[in-house]
C-alpha positions as CSV (number, residue, x, y, z in Angstrom):
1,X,77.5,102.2,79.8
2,X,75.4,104.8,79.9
3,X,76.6,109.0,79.5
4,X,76.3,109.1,83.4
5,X,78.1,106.2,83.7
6,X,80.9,107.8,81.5
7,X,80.5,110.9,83.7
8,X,80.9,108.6,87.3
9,X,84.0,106.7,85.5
10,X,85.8,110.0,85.1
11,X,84.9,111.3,88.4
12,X,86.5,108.1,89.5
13,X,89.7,108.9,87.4
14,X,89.9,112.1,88.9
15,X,89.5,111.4,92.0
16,X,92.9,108.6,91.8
17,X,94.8,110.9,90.1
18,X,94.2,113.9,92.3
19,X,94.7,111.3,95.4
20,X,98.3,109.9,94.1
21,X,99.9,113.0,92.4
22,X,99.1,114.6,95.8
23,X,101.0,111.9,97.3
24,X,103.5,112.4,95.4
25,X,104.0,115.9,95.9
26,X,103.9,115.4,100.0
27,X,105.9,112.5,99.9
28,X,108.5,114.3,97.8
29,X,108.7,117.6,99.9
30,X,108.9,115.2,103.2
31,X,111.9,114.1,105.4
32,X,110.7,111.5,107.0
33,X,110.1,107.3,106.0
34,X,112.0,105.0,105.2
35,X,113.9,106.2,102.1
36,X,115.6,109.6,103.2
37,X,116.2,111.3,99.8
38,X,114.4,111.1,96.4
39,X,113.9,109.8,93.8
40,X,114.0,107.1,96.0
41,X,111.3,108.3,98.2
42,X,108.9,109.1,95.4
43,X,109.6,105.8,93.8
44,X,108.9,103.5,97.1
45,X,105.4,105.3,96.6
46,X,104.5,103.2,94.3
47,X,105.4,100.1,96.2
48,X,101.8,100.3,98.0
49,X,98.8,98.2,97.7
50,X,96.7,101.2,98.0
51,X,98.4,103.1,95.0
52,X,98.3,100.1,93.0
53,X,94.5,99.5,93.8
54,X,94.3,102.8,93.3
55,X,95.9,102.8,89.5
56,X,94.0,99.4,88.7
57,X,90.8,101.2,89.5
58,X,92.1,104.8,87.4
59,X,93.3,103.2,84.7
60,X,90.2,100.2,84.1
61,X,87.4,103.5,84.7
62,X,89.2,105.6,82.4
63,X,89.0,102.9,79.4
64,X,85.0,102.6,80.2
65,X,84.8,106.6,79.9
66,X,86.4,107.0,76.5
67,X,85.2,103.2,75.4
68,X,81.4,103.0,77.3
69,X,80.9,100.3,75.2
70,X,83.7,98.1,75.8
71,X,82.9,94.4,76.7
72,X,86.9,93.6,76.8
73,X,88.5,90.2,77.0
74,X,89.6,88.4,79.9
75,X,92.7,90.2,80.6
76,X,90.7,93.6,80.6
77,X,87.6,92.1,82.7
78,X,90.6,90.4,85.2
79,X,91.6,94.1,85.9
80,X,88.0,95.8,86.1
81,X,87.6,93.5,88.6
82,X,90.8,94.0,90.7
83,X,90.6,97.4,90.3
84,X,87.0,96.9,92.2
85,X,88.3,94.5,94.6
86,X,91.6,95.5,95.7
87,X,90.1,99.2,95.9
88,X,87.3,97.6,98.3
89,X,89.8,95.6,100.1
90,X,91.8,98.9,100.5
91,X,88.7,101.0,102.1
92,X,88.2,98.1,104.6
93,X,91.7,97.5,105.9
94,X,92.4,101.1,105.8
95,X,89.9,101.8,107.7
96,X,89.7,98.7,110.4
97,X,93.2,97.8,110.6
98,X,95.3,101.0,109.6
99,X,93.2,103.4,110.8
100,X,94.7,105.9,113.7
101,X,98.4,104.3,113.3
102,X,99.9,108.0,111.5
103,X,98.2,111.1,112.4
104,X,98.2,113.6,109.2
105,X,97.7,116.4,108.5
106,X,97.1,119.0,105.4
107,X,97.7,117.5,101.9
108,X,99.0,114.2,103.4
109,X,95.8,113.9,105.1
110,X,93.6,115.1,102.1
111,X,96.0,112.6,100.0
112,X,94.5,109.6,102.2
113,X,91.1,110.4,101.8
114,X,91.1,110.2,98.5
115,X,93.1,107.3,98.3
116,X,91.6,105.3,101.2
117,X,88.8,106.5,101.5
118,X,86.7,108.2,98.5
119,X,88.2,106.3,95.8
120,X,87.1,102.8,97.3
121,X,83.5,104.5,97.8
122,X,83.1,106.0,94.2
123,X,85.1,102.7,92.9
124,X,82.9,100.2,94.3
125,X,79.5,102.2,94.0
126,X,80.2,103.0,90.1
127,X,80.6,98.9,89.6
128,X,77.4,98.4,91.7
129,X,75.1,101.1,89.9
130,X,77.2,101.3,86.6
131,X,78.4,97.8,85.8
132,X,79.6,97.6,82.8
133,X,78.0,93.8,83.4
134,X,78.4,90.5,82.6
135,X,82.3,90.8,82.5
136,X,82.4,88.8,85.6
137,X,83.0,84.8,85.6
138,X,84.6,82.2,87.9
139,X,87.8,82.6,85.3
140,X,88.0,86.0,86.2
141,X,87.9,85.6,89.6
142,X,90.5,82.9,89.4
143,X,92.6,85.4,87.5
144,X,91.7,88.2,89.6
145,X,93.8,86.7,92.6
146,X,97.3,86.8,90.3
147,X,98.0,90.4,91.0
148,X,97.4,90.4,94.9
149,X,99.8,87.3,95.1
150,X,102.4,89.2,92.9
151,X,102.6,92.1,95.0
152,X,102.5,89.7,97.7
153,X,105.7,88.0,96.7
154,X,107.5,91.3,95.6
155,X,106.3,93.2,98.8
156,X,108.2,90.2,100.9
157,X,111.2,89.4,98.2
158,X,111.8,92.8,98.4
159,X,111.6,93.4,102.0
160,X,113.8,90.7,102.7
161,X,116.6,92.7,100.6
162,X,116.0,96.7,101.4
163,X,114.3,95.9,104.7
164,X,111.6,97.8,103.9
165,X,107.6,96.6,104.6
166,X,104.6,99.3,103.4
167,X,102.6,97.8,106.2
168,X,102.5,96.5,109.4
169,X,101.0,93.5,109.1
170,X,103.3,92.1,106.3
171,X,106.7,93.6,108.5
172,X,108.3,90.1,108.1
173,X,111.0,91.7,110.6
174,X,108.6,92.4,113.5
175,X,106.5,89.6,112.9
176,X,108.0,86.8,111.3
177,X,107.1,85.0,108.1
178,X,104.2,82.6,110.2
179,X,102.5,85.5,111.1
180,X,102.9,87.7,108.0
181,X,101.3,84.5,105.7
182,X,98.7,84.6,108.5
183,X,97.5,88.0,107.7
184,X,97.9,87.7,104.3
185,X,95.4,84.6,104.5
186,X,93.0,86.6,106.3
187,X,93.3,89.1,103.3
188,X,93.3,86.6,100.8
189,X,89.9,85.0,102.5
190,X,88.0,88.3,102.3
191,X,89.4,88.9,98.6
192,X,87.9,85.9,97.7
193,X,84.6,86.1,99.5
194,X,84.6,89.7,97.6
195,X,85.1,88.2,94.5
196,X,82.6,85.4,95.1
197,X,80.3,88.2,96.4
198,X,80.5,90.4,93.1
199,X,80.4,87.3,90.5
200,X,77.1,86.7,92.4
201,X,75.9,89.7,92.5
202,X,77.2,90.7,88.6
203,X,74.5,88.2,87.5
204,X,72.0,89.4,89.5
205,X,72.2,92.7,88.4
206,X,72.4,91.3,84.5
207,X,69.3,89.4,84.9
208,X,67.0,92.2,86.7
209,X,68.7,94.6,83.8
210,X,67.6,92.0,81.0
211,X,64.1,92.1,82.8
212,X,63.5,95.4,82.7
213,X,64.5,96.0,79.1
């Protein structure tokens, strides 16, 4: 990876960090959700997709700006490219789906922007100009959909116990378990078209690289 590379993978760190300890701080000073005291509150943050894209994406960019060189194994490639595609998958159904269902203001709403909104940009345009490449296979992709499914089965084990769903569309209570799998197909389809997109693309971007050197 090259030193601007290193300098965009840092940005990206900063940019999660910023985005969830904000988060943390409004959620904690709030009174209202579902959890009415902490830690409780500031625990349950954690419970979110979006944080955990979020944390995939952090942690996987701050290992490529201490290690630019990294190639990594398939367990470090796996999350590089969740962190990538759950981030992406964030931005889009943040911003399509979510989008105008809390209005926020001050931190909170400076606290989704950067969690929704900037880190999916700089997340996804540091993997498109900044690779590192050629860490992308049809393994990893078929590891790469582990994670989403765990969070999928502890989002609705969970739920079932506490009552408690981080998002409409997987609210088991309003919408049943039909149409909760439902939209979690739908999410699972464009996952998978993401993935299939960015193996694609990865080797594209190797090969023209390999050309031009």
């Amino acid at each position: 990876m090259t030193t601007v590379g290193r300098i965009w993978a840092a940005v990206t760190v900063a940019v999660v960090v910023c985005g969830i300890v904000i988060q943390l701080f409004v959620t904690a000073s709030g009174n209202d959700g579902f959890f009415p005291d902490n830690p409780e509150r500031v625990f349950n943050v954690f419970a979110y997709f979006t944080i955990q894209s979020n944390l995939l994406l952090g942690g996987t960019a701050l290992v490529l700006a201490l290690q630019p060189g990294r190639r990594g194994g398939v367990l470090f490639n796996t999350l590089r490219l969740n962190g990538v595609l759950c981030i992406a998958v964030t931005g889009i159904v943040a911003h399509a789906v979510l989008a105008g269902l809390v209005d926020l203001h001050g931190w909170a709403a400076v606290a989704d922007f950067l969690l929704h909104t900037a880190a999916p940009i700089v997340g996804v345009l540091g993997w498109l100009l900044f690779g590192p490449r050629g860490l992308v296979d049809w393994r990893v992709v078929g590891w790469s959909i582990v994670f989403p499914l765990l969070w999928l089965v502890f989002t609705l084990v969970r739920g079932a116990f506490v009552g408690f769903y981080p998002y409409p569309f997987v609210n088991v209570d309003e919408h049943g378990y039909g149409r909760v799998l439902l939209n979690c197909l739908l999410v699972a389809v464009l996952f998978l078209a993401l993935a299939a997109g960015a193996t694609t693309l990865d080797r594209r971007l190797r090969r023209k690289t390999t050309v031009e050197r």
